[in-house]
N, C-alpha and C positions, 0 to 999 in steps of 0.2 A: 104670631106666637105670643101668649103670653109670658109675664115678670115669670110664674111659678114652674112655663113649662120650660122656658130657657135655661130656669137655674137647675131642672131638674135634668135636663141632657147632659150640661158643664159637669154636673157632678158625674153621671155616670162615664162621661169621655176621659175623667179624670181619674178615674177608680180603673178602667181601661188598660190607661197609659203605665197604671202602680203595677198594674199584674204582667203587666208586657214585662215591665223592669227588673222586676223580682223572679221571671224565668232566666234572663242571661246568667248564665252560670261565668261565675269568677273566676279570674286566673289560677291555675292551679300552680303551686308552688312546683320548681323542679327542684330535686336533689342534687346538687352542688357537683361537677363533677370534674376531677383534676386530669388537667390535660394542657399537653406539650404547646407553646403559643408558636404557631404556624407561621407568625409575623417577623419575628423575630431572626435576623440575617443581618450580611454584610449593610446593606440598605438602611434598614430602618432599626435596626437593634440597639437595645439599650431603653426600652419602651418600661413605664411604669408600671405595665401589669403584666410583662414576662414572667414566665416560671418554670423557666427549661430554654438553653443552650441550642436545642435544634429540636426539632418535628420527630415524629415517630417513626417517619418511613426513613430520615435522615439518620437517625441513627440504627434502623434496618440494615443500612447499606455497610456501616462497620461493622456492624456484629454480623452478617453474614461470613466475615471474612475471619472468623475468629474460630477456632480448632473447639471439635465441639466435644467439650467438656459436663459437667454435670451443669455447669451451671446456665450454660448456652443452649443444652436440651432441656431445659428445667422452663428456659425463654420461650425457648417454639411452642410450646402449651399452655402457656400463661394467656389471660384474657386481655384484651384491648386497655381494658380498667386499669389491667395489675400492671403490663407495659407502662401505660401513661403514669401512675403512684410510683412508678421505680426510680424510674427519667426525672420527677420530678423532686422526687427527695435525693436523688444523686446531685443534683445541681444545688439543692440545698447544703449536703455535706459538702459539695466542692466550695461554697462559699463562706464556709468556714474556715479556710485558707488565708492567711495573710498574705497578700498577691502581693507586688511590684507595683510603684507608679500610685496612679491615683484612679477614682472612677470619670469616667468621660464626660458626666451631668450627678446633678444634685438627686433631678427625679429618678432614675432609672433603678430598679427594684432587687437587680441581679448586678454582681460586679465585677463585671464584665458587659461592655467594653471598656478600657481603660486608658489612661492617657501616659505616656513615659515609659511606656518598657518596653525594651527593645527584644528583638526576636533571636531567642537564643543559638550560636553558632553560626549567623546570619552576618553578611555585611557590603553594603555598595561599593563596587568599582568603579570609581569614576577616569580611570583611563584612554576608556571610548568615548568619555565628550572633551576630550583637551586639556589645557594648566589650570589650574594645580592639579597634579596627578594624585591621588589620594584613595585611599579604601576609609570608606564613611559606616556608624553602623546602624544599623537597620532596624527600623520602631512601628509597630504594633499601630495604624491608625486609631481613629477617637472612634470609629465606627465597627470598625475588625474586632470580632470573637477569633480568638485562634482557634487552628485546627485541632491543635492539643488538647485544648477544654473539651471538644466537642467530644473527641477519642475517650476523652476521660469520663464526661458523663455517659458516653453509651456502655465504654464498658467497665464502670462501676455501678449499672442501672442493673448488670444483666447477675452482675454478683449480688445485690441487694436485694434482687427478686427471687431469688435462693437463698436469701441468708438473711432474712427479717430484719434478726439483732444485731447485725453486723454494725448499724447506724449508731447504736448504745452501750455498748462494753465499757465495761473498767479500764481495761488492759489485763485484768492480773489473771483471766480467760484463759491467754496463752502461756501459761506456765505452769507443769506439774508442780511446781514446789516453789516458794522462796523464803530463802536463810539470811536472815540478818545476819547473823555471827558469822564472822570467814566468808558472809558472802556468797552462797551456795544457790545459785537460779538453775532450773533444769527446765527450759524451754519445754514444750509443750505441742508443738509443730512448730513447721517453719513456712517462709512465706511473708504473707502478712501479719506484722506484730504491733502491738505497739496500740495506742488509744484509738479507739473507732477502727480497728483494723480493718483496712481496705487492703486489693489487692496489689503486690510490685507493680505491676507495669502500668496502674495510675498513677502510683508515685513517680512512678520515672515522665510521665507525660507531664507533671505539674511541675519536673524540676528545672528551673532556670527562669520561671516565672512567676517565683513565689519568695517570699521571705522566709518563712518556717518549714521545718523541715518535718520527717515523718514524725507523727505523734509517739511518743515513747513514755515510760513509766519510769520517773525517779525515787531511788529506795534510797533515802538517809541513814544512816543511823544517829540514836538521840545521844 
């Protein structure tokens, strides 16, 4: 074979090679999609890229048990999508809590698990292992999510996936009226009050394990 026909096949096996290259079609980009980290548990929790307390089907299993309200029937019809965006901005609002203790690592994205706080109403017997006989109290491992959190994100997911705005209120929402002078507030419902109003019985699930208490609105006068 000729210098001129060698170089002329190179070039064609190489023009070849260009057009094979330029059919593989490119990664197509996915749309970003938010969802409960399945990883996350007694085990390994406390992971840098958690973004939810428990799984979907985990927190299935409490809201099943939950009297079905507007806002529990409002859940059974919700999309896969809307479930996982609820859970996950619940667990958002939960961490806006000033918890007890400290966080269990530096990395961990969610705060919880925690280190030093002990488990409220809880306490060791130590009279069935011998001297000193003593009631000890009882602490929250570096790897344990409590129960509570978890109760409390499933059902303030199921109230946030009915109630949008619930996440951003004033406070001042819940009041027909307020009167500087003498004072004069006319509540508005009752329930949940107070900044970001969440429902009672999340608050009652975060009490004992938090420094601050319900969000509430302070009216001065100047």
């Amino acid at each position: 074979m000729g210098l001129f026909a060698f170089r002329r096949k190179h070039e064609a096996e190489a023009a070849a090679i260009a057009v094979a290259s330029s059919s593989i079609d490119a990664p197509k980009s996915k749309k970003p999609t938010v969802k409960a980290d399945g990883n996350l548990n007694r085990r390994n929790s406390g992971r840098a890229s958690a973004n939810s307390y428990l799984t979907l089907s985990d927190a299935q299993d409490i809201i099943d048990g939950l009297i079905e309200d507007d806002d529990v029937v409002a859940w059974a019809s919700a999309t896969t999508d809307q479930k996982n965006r609820a859970l996950y901005t619940a667990a958002q609002r939960i961490d806006r809590e000033r918890f007890l203790g400290a966080r269990a690592t530096d990395t961990q994205a969610l705060e919880w698990p925690r280190t030093g706080v002990r488990r409220p109403g809880t306490y060791i017997n130590t009279y069935s292992v011998g001297f000193p006989f003593r009631i000890t109290t009882d602490y929250y491992t570096d790897e344990e999510i409590p129960e509570r959190v978890k109760k409390a994100q499933a059902v303030l997911a199921v109230y946030l996936n009915n109630n949008k705005d619930g996440i951003g209120l004033s406070g001042l929402e819940d009041y027909k009226s307020v009167q500087v002078g003498s004072l004069n507030v006319t509540p508005n419902q009752f329930g949940a009050v107070g900044l970001d109003r969440i429902p009672p019985i999340v608050q009652g699930y975060l009490n004992g394990i938090r420094i601050s208490g319900p969000g509430n609105v302070s009216i001065k006068r100047s």
